[in-house]
C-alpha positions in Angstrom: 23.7 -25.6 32.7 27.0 -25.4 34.2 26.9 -22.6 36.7 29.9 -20.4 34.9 28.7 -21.0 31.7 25.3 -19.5 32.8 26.7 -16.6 34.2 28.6 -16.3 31.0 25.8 -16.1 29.5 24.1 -13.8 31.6 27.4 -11.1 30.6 27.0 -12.1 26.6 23.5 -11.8 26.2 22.7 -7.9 25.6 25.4 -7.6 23.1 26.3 -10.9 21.6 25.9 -11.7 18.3 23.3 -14.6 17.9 21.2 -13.5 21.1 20.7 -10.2 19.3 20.0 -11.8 16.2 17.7 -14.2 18.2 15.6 -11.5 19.4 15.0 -9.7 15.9 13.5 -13.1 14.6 11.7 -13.2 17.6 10.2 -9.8 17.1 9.1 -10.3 13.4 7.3 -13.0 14.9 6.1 -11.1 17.4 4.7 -8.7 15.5 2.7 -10.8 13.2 0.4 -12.6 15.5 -2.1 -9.2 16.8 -1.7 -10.2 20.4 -4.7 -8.1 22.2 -3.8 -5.2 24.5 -2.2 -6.0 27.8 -1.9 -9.9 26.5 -0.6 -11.8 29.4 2.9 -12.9 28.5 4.6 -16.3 29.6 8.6 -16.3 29.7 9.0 -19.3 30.6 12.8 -20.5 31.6 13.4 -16.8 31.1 17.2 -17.1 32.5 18.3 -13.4 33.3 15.3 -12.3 32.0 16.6 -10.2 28.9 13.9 -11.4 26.7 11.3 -9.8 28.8 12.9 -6.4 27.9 11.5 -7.0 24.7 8.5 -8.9 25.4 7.2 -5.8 27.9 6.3 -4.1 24.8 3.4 -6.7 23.7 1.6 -7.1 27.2 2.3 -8.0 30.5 5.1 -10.3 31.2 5.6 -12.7 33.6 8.6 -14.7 33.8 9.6 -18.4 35.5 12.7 -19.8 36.6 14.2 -22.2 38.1 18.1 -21.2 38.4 18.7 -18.5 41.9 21.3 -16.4 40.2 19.3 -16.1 37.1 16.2 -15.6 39.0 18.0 -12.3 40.9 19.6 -11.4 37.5 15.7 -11.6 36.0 14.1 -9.4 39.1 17.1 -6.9 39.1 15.5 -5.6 35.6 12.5 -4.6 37.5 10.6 -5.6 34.3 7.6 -7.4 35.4 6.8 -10.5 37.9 9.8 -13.0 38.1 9.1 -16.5 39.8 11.4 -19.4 40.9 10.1 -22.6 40.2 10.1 -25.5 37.0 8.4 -25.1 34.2 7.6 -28.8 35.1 5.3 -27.6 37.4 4.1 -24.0 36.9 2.2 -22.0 40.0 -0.1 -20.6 37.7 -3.9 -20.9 37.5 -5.2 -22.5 34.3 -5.7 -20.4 31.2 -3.4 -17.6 32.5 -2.0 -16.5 29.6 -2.6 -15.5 25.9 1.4 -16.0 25.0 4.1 -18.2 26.0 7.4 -18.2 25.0 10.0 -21.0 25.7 13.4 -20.0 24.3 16.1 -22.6 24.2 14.5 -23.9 27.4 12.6 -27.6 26.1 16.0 -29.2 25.0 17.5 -29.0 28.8 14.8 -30.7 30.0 14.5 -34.7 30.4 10.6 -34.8 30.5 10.2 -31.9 27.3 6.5 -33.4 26.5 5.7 -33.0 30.3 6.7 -29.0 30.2 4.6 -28.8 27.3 1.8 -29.9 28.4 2.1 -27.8 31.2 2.5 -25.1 29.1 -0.5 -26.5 27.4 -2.5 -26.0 30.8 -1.6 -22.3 31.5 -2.2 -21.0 28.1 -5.7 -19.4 27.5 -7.9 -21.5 24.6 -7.2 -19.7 21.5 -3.5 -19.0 22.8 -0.3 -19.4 20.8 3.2 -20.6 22.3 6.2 -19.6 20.6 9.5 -22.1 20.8 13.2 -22.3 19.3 15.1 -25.3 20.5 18.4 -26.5 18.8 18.3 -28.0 15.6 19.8 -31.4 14.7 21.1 -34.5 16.9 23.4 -34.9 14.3 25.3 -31.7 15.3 26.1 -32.6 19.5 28.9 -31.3 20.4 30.9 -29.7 24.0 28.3 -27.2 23.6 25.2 -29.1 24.3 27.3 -31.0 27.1 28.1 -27.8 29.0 24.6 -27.2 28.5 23.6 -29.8 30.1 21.3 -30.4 27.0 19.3 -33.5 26.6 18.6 -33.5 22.8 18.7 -31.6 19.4 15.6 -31.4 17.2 14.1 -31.5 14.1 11.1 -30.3 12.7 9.5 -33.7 13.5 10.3 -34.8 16.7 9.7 -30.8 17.9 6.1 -31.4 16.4 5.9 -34.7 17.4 6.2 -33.6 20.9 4.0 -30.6 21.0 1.2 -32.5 19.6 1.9 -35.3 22.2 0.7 -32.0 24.4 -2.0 -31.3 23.0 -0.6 -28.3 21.1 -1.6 -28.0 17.1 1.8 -26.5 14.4 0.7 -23.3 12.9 4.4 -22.1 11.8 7.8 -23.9 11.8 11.1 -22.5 10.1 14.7 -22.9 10.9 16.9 -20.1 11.2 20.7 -19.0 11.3 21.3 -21.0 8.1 24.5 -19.2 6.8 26.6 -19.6 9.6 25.4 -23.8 9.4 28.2 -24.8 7.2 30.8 -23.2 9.4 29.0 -25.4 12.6 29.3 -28.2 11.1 33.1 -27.8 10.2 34.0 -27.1 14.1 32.1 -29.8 15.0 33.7 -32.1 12.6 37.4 -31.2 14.0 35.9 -30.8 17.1 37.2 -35.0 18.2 41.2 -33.6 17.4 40.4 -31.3 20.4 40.5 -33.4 23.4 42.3 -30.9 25.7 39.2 -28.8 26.2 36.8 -30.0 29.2 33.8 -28.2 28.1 35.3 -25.1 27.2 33.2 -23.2 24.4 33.8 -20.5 22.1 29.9 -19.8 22.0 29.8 -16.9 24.3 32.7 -14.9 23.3 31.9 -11.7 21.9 33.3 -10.5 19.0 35.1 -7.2 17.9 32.3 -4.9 17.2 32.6 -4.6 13.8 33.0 -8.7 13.1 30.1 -8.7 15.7 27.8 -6.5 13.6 28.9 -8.5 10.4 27.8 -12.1 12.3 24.5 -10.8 13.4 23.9 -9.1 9.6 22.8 -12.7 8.3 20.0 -13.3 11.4 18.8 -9.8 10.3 18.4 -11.0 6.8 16.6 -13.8 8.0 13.9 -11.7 10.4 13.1 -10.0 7.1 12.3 -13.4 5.1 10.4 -14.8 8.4 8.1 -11.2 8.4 7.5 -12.0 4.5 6.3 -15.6 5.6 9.1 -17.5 4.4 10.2 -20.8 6.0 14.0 -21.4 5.5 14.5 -24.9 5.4 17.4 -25.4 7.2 19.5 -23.7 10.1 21.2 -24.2 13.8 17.7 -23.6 15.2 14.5 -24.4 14.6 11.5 -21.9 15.8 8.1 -23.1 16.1 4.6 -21.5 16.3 1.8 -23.8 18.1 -2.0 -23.2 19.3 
C-alpha cells in the first residue's frame, strides 16, 4: 500500500463509513461462533490495529504486521500484543490460536495460498479463521492499484485457495451489495479520468449525516448475516473456514 494512502487510512478508519459498517458484519459473526473464554485471538495484517478494539472483547488478541507506521499506530492502542513481521512467516508456535482474522489482508499478498497455510499452522485443531477480501476481478480499478492489491475474488477462487491450505468452508456470503451498482458505474467512467495518478475517493469521509445514511445499508446487512442469510452478491466477500 502506498505509504499516504495507509496513513489515510489509518485517519478514516474509526469513523468512516464502510470500516464501521465492516466491523458490525464482523461482530454478528463474531457473536455466533461461541468462542471459549479468553480464546486466543489472531489479527493478522491488523494495520493500525482498530479491529482489535473490537476483537479484545472475545479473548485475547494478538496482532501481526508488517508495515512500521502501522505497527506504532497498532501498539499506541495499548490493546494487546502487537508484532512486526509477514504473515508469510508468523513467529508463533503451532496451534496458538482458537481465532484468526485476516481482514482485507490475503488480496495484497502475491503468495495468498502460502499465508494461508501459515495461518493454517498457527490455528488450534478445531479452530475457525475468519476472512473478507475484495470481491470480483472484474471490478479493478485505481483503488486496487494504490493498494498495491494483487487480485479480486470470488467465492471460488477464495475457497479454492483456502482449501489448497488445508482449510475446510463453513460459511461464505458477500456483503455491501446496495452500494454495488453505484461501484460499478465509477468504475465504468473511471477510463474518461486519466488525470488522476492513483488518487481515490475511498477514504473520504462523508458529512455526518450522508455518512450515517452509507453505513445504514452494512447495518441492514449484519442483521441478515446474524439470521444466517448469505447475500449473493456485494463488493466483498467474507468467508468462514475450519
Amino acid at each position: 500500500m502506498d505509504r499516504d494512502f495507509e496513513l489515510q487510512t489509518h485517519r478514516a478508519e474509526d469513523r468512516h463509513w464502510w470500516y464501521s459498517g465492516r466491523r458490525r458484519v464482523l461482530d454478528v459473526v463474531l457473536r455466533s461462533l461461541a468462542l471459549p473464554p479468553a480464546a486466543r485471538i489472531l489479527d493478522a495484517g491488523c494495520g493500525s490495529g482498530r479491529n482489535m478494539v473490537d476483537l479484545q472483547h472475545y479473548g485475547d488478541v494478538t496482532g501481526i504486521e508488517l508495515s512500521p507506521p502501522s505497527v506504532q499506530a497498532a501498539r499506541a492502542r495499548h490493546v494487546g500484543e502487537v508484532v512486526e513481521g509477514s504473515v508469510l512467516e508468523m513467529p508463533f508456535a503451532d496451534d496458538s490460536f482458537e481465532l484468526a482474522v485476516s481482514l482485507d489482508v490475503i488480496e495484497h499478498l502475491e503468495d495468498d495460498v502460502g499465508a494461508l497455510r501459515e495461518l493454517r499452522r498457527v490455528v488450534a485443531p478445531g479452530g475457525r479463521l475468519l476472512v473478507t477480501v475484495p470481491a470480483y476481478q472484474w471490478l479493478w480499478s485505481r483503488h486496487d492499484v494504490v493498494n498495491h492489491h494483487h487480485r479480486r475474488y470470488s467465492r471460488r477462487t477464495l475457497v479454492g485457495a483456502a482449501e489448497s491450505a488445508g482449510w475446510e468452508a463453513q460459511r461464505t456470503t458477500h456483503f455491501n451489495f446496495l452500494l454495488l451498482p453505484l461501484a460499478v458505474g465509477m468504475r465504468a467512467l473511471e477510463p474518461l479520468d486519466r488525470g488522476k495518478k492513483g488518487a481515490s475517493l475511498d477514504l473520504w469521509i462523508p458529512p455526518a449525516p450522508l455518512n450515517w445514511g452509507l453505513q445504514q445499508p452494512l447495518n441492514l446487512e449484519a442483521g441478515l448475516i446474524a439470521r444466517g442469510v448469505r447475500i449473493p452478491a456485494g463488493l466483498s466477500l467474507l468467508a468462514l473456514f475450519a
